[in-house]
N, C-alpha and C positions, 0 to 999 in steps of 0.2 A: 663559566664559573661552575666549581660542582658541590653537588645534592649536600652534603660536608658540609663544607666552607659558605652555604646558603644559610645550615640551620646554624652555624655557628654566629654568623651575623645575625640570624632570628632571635633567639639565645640572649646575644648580646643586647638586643632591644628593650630586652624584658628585665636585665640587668639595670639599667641606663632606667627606664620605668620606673623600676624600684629604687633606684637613688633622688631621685627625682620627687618621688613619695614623700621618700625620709626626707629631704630638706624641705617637702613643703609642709609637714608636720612638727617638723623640728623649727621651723618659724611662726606657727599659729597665724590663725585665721586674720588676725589683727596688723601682720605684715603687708607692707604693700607688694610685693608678689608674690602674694597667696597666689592670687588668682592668676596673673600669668604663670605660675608652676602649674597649677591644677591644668591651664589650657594646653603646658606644654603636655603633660602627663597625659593628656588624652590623645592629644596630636601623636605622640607614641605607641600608646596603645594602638593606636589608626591602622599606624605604619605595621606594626606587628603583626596583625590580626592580618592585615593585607598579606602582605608576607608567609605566613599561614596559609590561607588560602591559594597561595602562588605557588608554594613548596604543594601543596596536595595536588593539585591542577597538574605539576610537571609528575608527579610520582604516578598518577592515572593516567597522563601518557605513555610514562616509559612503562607502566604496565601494559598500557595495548600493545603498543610498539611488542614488547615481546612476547605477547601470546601471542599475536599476529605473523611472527618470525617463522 
């Protein structure tokens, strides 16, 4: 898969987050999944942040990789 089509699915995470928001604000605290939205929402964020971290991790290889070359 490449460095692109990584961050587009990163992207798209943060998308999907923020919908996820809105319905769980657009139902109030009073619904009963509030709180499984909120847990989704963060299970999200998880996966995101990870993801992040994953994209930096390969960008400072292929920067060794090519200084190295």
């Amino acid at each position: 898969m490449n460095q692109t089509r990584e961050e587009q699915i990163c992207n798209e995470l943060l998308h999907i987050w923020a919908k996820v928001y809105d319905f769980r604000e657009e139902l109030g605290e009073k619904h009963e999944l509030y709180d499984s939205l909120y847990k989704l929402s963060f299970d999200i964020n998880s996966v995101e942040s990870n993801f992040r971290k994953f994209l930096k991790k390969e960008e400072s290889t292929v920067i060794g990789v090519t200084m190295n070359s």
